[in-house]
N, C-alpha and C positions, 0 to 999 in steps of 0.2 A: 188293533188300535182301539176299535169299541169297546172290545171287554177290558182295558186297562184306565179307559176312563171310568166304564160305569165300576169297576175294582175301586177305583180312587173316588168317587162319590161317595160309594155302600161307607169306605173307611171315614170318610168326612162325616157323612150323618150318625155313624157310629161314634166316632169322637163327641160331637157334640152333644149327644144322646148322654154318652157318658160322663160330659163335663155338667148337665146339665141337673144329673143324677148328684153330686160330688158335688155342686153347690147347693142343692135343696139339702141335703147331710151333712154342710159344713156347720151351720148353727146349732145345733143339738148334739153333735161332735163335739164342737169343741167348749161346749155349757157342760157338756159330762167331764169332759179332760180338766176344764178348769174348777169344776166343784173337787174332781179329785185329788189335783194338786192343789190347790189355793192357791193358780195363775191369777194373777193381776189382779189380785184382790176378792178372788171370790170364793166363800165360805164352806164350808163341806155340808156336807146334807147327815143330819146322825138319825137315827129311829129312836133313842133313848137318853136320859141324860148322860153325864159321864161318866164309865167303867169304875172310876174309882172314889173315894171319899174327898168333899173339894180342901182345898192346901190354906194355909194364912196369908198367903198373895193377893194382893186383888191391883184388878185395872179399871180403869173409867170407860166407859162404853158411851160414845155418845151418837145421837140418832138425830140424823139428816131425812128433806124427804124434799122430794122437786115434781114438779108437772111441765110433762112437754105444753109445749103452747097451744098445743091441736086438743088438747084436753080441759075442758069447761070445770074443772074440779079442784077443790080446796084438798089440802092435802098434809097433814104435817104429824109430828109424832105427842103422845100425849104427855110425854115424859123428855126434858132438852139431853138428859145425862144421865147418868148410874154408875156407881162403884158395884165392881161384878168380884165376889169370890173367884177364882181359879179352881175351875172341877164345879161349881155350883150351876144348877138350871134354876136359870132366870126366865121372867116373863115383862116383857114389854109391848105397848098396844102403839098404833096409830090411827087417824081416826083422817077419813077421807068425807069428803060432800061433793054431790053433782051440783055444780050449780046450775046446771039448763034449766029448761022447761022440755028436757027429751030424756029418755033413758038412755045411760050410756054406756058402756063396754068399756072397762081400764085392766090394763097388764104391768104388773110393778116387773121392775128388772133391779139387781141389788148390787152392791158391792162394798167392799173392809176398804178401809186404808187404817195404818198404810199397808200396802200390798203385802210387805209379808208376812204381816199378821193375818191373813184369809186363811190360811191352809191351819191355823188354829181355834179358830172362830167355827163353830158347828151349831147349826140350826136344825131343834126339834121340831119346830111348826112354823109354816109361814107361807103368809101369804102370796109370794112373790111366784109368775110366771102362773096362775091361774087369774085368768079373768075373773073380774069383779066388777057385777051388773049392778047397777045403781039409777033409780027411779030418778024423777025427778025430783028434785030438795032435799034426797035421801041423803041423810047422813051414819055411816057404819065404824063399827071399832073393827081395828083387823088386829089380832094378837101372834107376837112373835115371840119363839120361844128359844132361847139359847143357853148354850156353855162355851163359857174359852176355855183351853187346852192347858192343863198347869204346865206343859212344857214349854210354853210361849214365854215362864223367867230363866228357862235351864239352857233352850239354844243359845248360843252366842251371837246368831244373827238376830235375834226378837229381843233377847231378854234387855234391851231399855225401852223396849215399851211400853207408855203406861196409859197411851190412851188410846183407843180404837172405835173410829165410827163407822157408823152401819148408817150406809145412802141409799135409797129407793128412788126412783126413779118413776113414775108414773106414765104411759103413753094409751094412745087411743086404741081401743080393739077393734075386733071384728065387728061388724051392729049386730 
């Protein structure tokens, strides 16, 4: 009878161990599955611009930018909109300020809408998901670099889309 209890503990803190593993791996899981697909709006990650010469298509690209509340910082894009070639790498900035009198630690999080326009949308540089330490009064340009996908006129689920924004999201980091 003892040993089928302590048998049934060992499997409980074993469970939990394991679930506890499977939740610190759920965030970074599923930021890689949905950069891969362009789930719920979130953009591919490319190393280069796009493979091929850009097309006569183009879409409106327009740039969103927010601050959680817990974050003392101005925050917005330097540019409201852009007409983007199809296959062209583009560059666009945003420009962020601390407003405290403290240094502060910010982590942008991003996403497309509409949704499924993300899995077309490929970002060559960007600032999103690396901290960004910022002095007191500091004010920084952060540049992002993209191409959308000319197949985004040829699916039948995307091709009437003509405008796609790109939202960051601002939140408090680590100190």
């Amino acid at each position: 009878m003892r040993r089928a209890k302590t048998l049934t503990v060992a499997l409980s803190l074993v469970a939990v161990v394991a679930m506890g593993g499977l939740v610190a791996a759920s965030v970074p899981l599923y930021r890689l599955f949905c950069e891969v697909t362009g789930l719920g709006g979130t953009t591919r990650q490319a190393e280069a611009g796009a493979p091929w010469p850009p097309s006569d298509a183009m879409v409106t690209v327009r740039f969103d930018a927010n601050v959680n509340g817990k974050l003392p910082w101005r925050f917005q894009p330097d540019q409201p909109q852009m007409r983007v070639r199809l296959g062209e790498t583009v560059l666009a900035s945003y420009t962020a300020e601390n407003l405290s009198a403290e240094p502060i630690t910010g982590t942008a999080t991003y996403n497309v809408t509409p949704a499924k326009a993300g899995q077309f949308f490929n970002k060559v540089e960007c600032f999103c998901f690396t901290e960004q330490r910022l002095a007191p009064g500091q004010t920084v340009h952060m540049p992002v670099a993209f191409w959308v996908d000319p197949a985004l006129v040829v699916d039948p689920d995307t091709n009437e889309v003509g405008t796609i924004t790109l939202s960051y999201t601002f939140f408090r980091g680590s100190p």
